[in-house]
TIZA-87925 format. One record per atom (N, C-alpha, C): residue in three letters; z, x, y. Coordinates in steps of 0.05 Angstrom, whole numbers, padded with zeros to 5 digits, always signed. Atoms other than C-alpha are relative to their C-alpha. Last residue first. Example, Ala and Ser with C-alpha at 12.3 -4.5 7.8 and 13.67 -1.06 7.14 Angstrom:
REM TIZA-87925
ser-00001-00016-00024
ser+00143+00273-00021
ser+00014-00015+00022
ala+00000+00018-00024
ala+00156+00246-00090
ala+00000+00018+00024
REM end
This chain:
REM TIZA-87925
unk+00017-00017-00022
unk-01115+00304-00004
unk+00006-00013+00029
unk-00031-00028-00004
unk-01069+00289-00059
unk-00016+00008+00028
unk-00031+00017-00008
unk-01115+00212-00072
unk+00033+00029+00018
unk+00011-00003-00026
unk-01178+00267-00083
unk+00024-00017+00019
unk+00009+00016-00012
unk-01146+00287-00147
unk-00003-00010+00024
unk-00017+00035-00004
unk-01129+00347-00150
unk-00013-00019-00001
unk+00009+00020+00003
unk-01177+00412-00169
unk+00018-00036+00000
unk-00001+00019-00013
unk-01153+00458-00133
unk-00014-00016+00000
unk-00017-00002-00019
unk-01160+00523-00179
unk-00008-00020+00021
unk-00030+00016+00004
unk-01184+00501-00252
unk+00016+00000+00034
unk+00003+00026+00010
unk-01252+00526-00241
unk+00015-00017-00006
unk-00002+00024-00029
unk-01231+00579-00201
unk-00007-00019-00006
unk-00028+00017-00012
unk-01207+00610-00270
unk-00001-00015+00016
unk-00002+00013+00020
unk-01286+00627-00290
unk+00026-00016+00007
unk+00024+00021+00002
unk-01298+00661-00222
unk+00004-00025-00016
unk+00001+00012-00031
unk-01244+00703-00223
unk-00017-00022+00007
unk-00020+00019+00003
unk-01254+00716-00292
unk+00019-00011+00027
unk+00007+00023+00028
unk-01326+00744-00280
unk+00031-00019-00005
unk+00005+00026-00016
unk-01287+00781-00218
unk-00020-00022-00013
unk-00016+00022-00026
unk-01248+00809-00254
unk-00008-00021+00013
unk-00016+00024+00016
unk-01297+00829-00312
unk+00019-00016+00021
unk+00026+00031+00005
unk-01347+00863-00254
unk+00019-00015-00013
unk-00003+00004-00030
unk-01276+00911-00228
unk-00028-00033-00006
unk-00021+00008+00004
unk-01265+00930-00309
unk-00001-00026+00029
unk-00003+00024+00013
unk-01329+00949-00310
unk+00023-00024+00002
unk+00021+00009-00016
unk-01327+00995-00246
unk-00003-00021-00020
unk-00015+00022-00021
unk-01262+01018-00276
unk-00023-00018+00015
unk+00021+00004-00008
unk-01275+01047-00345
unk-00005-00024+00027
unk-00007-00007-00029
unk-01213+01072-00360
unk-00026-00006+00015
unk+00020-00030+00006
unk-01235+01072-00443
unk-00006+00010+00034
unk-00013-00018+00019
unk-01164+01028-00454
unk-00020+00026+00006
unk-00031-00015-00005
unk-01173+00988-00386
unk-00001+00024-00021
unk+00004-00019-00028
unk-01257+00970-00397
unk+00023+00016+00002
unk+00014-00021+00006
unk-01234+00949-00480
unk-00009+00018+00026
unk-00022-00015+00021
unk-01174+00900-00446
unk-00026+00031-00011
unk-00013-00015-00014
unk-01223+00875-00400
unk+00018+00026-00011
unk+00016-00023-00014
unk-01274+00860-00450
unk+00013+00020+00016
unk+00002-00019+00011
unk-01221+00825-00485
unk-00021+00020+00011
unk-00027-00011+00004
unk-01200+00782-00429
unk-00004+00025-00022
unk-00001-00017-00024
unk-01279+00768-00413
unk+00033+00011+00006
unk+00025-00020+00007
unk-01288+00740-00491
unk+00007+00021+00026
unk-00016-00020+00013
unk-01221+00700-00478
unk-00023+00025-00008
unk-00035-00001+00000
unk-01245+00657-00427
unk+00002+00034-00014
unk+00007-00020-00018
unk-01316+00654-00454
unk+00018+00023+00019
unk+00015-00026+00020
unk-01287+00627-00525
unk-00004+00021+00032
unk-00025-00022+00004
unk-01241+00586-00474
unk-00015+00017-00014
unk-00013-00015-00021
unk-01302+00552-00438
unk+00023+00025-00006
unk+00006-00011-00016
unk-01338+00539-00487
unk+00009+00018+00019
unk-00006-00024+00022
unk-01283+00511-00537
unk-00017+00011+00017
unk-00026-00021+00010
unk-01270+00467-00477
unk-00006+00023-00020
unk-00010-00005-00029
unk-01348+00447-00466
unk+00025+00020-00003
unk+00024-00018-00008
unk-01349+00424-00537
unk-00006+00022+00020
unk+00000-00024+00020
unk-01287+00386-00540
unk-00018+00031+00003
unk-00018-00010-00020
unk-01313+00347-00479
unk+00006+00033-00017
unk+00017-00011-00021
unk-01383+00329-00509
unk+00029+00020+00017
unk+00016-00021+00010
unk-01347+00312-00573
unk-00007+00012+00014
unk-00018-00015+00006
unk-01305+00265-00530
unk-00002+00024-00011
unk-00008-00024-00010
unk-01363+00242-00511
unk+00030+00011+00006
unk+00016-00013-00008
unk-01393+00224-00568
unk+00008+00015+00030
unk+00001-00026+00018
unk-01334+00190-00591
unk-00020+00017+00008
unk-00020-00022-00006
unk-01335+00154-00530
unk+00002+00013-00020
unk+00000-00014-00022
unk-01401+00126-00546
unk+00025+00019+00002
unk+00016-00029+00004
unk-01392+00119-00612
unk+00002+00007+00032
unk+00021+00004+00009
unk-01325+00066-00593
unk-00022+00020-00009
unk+00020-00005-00024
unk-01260+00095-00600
unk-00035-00004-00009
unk+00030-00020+00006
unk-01221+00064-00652
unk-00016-00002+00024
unk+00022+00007+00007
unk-01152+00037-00616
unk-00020+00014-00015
unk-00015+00014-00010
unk-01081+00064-00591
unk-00026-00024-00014
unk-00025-00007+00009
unk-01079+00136-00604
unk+00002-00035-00006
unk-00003+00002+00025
unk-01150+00134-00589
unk+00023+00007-00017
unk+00010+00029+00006
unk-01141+00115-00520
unk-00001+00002-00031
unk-00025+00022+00002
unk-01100+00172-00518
unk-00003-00026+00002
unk-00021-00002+00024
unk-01154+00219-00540
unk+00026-00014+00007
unk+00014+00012+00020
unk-01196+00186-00489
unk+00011+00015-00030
unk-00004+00031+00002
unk-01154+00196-00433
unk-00025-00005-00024
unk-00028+00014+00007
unk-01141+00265-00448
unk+00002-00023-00011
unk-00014-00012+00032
unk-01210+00288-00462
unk+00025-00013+00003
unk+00025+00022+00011
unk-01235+00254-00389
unk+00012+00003-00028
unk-00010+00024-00011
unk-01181+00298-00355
unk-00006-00020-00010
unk-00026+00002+00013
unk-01195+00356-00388
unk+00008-00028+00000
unk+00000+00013+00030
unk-01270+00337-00376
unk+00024-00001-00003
unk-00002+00029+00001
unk-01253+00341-00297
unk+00002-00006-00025
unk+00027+00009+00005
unk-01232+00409-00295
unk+00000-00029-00009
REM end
């Protein structure tokens, strides 16, 4: 995902300088986002986990593809230069 990418380089600019507000702001904005994403992440891993233990397969089959969905957000994203 692109923020990762944006988060990096601006926590390694601030290894090296004070980041102006702006980029602090969106660095915050990235942060933000990430904890989003993984709270949701891990919210639809434990759901799964409670569908498996009570065999509840028709749930289990929506969470998949909720984290099917959620993961493709990371799947082939290169830069456009790999293409």
């Amino acid at each position: 995902m692109n923020i990762h990418w944006r988060m990096a380089e601006l926590w390694l600019q601030q290894q090296k300088r004070r980041l102006t507000a702006e980029e602090n702001a969106e660095l915050d904005s990235c942060l933000k986002l990430n904890a989003k994403y993984a709270q949701r992440l891990a919210e639809q891993y434990n759901y799964g986990s409670v569908a498996s233990m009570t065999n509840d397969e028709l749930w289990l089959q929506q969470i998949s593809k909720e984290l099917d969905e959620l993961e493709s957000l990371y799947a082939g994203k290169r830069p456009s230069f790999f293409k």
